[in-house]
N, C-alpha and C positions, 0 to 999 in steps of 0.2 A: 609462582615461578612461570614466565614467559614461554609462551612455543610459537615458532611459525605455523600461519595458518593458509592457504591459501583459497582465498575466496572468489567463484565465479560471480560476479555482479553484474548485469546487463549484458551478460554476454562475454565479457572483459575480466581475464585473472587478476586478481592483486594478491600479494604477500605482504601479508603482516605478523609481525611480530608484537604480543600479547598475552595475557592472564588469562587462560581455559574459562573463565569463570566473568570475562567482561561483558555486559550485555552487546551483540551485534549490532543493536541501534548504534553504540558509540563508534565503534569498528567501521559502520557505514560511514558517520558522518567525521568524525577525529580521522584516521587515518587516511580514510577514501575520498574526502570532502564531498560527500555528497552532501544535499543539504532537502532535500527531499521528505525522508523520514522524518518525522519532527517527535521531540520530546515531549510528550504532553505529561502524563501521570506519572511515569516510570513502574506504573501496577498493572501494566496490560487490561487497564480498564478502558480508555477512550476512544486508541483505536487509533491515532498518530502518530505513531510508530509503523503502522503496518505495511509490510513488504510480502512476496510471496517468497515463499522456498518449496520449491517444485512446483509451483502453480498452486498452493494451497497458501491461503492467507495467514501470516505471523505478524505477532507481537513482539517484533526485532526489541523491544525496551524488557523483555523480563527473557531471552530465548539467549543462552550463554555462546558463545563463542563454541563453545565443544559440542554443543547438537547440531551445530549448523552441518559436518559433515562434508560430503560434496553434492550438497544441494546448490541446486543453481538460484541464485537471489535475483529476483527481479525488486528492482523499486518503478516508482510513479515515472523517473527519467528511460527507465527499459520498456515501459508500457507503448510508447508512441513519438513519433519525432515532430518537430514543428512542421514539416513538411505532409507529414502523412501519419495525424495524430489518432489515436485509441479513437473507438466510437463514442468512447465516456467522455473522454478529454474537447473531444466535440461537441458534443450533448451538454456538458458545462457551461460553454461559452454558449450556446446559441438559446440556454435557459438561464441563461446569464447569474448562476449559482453564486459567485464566489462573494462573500462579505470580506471579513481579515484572511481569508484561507488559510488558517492554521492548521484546518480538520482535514481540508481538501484531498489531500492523501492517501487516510485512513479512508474515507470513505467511495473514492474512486477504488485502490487497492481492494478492499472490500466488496464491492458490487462487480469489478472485470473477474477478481474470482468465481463469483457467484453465476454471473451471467456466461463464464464458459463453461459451468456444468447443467445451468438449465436455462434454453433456450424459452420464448414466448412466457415467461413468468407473469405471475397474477399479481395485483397490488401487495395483497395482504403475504405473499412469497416474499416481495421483497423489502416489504416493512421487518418482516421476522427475519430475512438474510442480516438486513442492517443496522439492528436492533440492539448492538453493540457497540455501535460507535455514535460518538459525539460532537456537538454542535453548540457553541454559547452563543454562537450570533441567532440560533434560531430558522435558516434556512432551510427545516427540511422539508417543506413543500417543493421548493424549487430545486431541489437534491431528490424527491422521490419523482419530479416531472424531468429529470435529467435522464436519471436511472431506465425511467419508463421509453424517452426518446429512443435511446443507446440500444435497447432490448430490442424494441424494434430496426433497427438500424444493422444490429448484429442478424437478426432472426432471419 
């Protein structure tokens, strides 16, 4: 059975009407169009899907519609603007990360979490922060020399 739900996303209210029970990934990207979040597994294994709710990084593909709450959801489009983008979103470009970026998401999402709670992080910190997400093109050297840029940059 449908409820209205209203969700803070980037700052920005939306009402949707929906299934308690839909995952938020859909809700992002069907209702909201966002197109950021991306589908990867739908098992909250890979890690694109992830978004933040309250500044703590989620699995929007398995996290229902009815835990969301009134948490405020950030995705990768609330993280930084073209104008005056994340210091990850930076740090991507000028390590020149991206192969297909299908992952790219998940693993930005992932590290901006990480990197606002601990500052000046050691390699082997943030191999096991982002140990969870995944990559089939195989860039993560240039994904952990991005990560490493950013730290610095934020520090």
């Amino acid at each position: 059975m449908s409820q209205k739900f209203t969700l803070t996303v980037n700052g920005q209210a939306h009402t949707i009407e929906a299934d308690p029970d839909m995952p938020l990934l859909y809700a992002l990207r069907d209702d909201i169009g966002l197109n950021n979040p991306k589908f990867g597994c739908g098992l909250a294994q890979c890690g694109a899907c992830t978004v933040h709710l309250d500044g703590q990084p989620t699995r929007s593909c398995a996290t229902p519609l009815s835990a969301v709450g009134k948490a405020k959801i950030t995705t990768l489009a609330g993280l930084g603007t073209p104008e005056k983008p994340h210091p990850l979103q930076t740090a991507y470009i000028e390590e020149q990360v991206p192969q297909c970026g299908y992952c790219i998401n998940g693993w930005i999402m992932t590290a901006a979490a990480f990197l606002s709670d601990k500052k000046k992080p050691s390699e082997a910190e943030i191999k096991d922060a982002l140990s969870g997400v995944k990559c089939r093109c195989g860039t993560h050297i240039s994904i952990l020399k991005a990560v490493k840029r950013a730290a610095t940059m934020m520090g």
